[in-house]
C-alpha positions as CSV (number, residue, x, y, z in Angstrom):
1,X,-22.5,-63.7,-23.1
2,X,-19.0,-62.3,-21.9
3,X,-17.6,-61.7,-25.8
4,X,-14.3,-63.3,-24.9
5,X,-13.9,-66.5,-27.5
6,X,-14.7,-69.7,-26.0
7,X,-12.6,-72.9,-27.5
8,X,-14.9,-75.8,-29.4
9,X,-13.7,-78.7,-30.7
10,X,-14.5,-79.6,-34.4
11,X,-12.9,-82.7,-36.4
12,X,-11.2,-81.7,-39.9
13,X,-9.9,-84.7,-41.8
14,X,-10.6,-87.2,-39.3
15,X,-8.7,-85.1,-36.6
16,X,-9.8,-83.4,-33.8
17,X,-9.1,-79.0,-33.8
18,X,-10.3,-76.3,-31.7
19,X,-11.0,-73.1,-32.7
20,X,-12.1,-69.8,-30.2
21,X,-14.5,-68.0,-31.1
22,X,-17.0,-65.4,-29.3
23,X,-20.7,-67.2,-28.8
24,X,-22.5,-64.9,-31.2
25,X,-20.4,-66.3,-34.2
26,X,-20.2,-69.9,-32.7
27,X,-24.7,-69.5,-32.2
28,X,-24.8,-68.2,-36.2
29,X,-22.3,-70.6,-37.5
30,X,-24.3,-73.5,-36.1
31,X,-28.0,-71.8,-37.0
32,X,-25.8,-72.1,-40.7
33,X,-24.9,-74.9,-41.0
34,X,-28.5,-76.4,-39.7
35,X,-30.1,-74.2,-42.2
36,X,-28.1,-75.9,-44.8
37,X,-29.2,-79.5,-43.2
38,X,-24.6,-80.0,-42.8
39,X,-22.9,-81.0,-40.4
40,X,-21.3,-78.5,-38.6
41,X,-17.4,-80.8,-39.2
42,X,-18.6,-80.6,-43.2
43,X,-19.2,-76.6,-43.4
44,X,-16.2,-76.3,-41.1
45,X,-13.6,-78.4,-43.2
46,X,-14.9,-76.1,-46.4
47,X,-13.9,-73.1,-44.4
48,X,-10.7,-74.6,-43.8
49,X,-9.9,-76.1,-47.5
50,X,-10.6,-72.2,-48.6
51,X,-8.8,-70.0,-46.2
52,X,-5.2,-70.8,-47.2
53,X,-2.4,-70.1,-44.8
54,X,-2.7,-66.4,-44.0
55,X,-5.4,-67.0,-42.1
56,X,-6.8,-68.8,-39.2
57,X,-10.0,-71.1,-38.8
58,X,-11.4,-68.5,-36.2
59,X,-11.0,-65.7,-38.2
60,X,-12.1,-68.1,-41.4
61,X,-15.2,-68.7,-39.9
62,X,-15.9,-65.2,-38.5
63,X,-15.5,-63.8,-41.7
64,X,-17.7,-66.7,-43.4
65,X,-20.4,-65.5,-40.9
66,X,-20.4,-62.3,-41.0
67,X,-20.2,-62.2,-45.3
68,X,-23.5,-64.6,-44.7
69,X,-25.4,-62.2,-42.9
70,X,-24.0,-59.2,-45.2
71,X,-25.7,-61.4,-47.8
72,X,-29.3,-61.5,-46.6
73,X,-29.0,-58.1,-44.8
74,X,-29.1,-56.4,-48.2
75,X,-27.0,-53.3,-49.7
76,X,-26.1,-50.1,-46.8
77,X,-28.8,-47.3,-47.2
């Protein structure tokens, strides 16, 4: 893994979007969404319906990833 953001394609809406993201979050956002028995396009156009326009999908979905994780990881020692 070379931690520069790779582009993958995801349809919102019925049209076809890219976002770049690094393979760690793109691995845990799909290990989410299969968790969750969604398709990845479903959890993805959720993302996007809640981030408003300050923000990017990319970073939408990092952020959605790593507040998942800081979920089940539990509070800092």
């Amino acid at each position: 893994m070379s931690g520069r953001p790779k582009k993958h394609s995801l349809t919102l809406k019925g049209h076809r979007t890219s976002v770049s993201l690094e393979d760690e979050f793109w691995q845990e956002f799909c290990r989410i969404a299969a968790s969750e028995k969604r398709p990845l396009n479903v959890l993805a156009a959720e993302i996007d319906a809640k981030r408003g326009t300050e923000m990017g999908l990319a970073s939408a979905i990092r952020l959605f990833v790593l507040r998942r994780l800081q979920a089940h990881a539990g509070p800092c020692p």
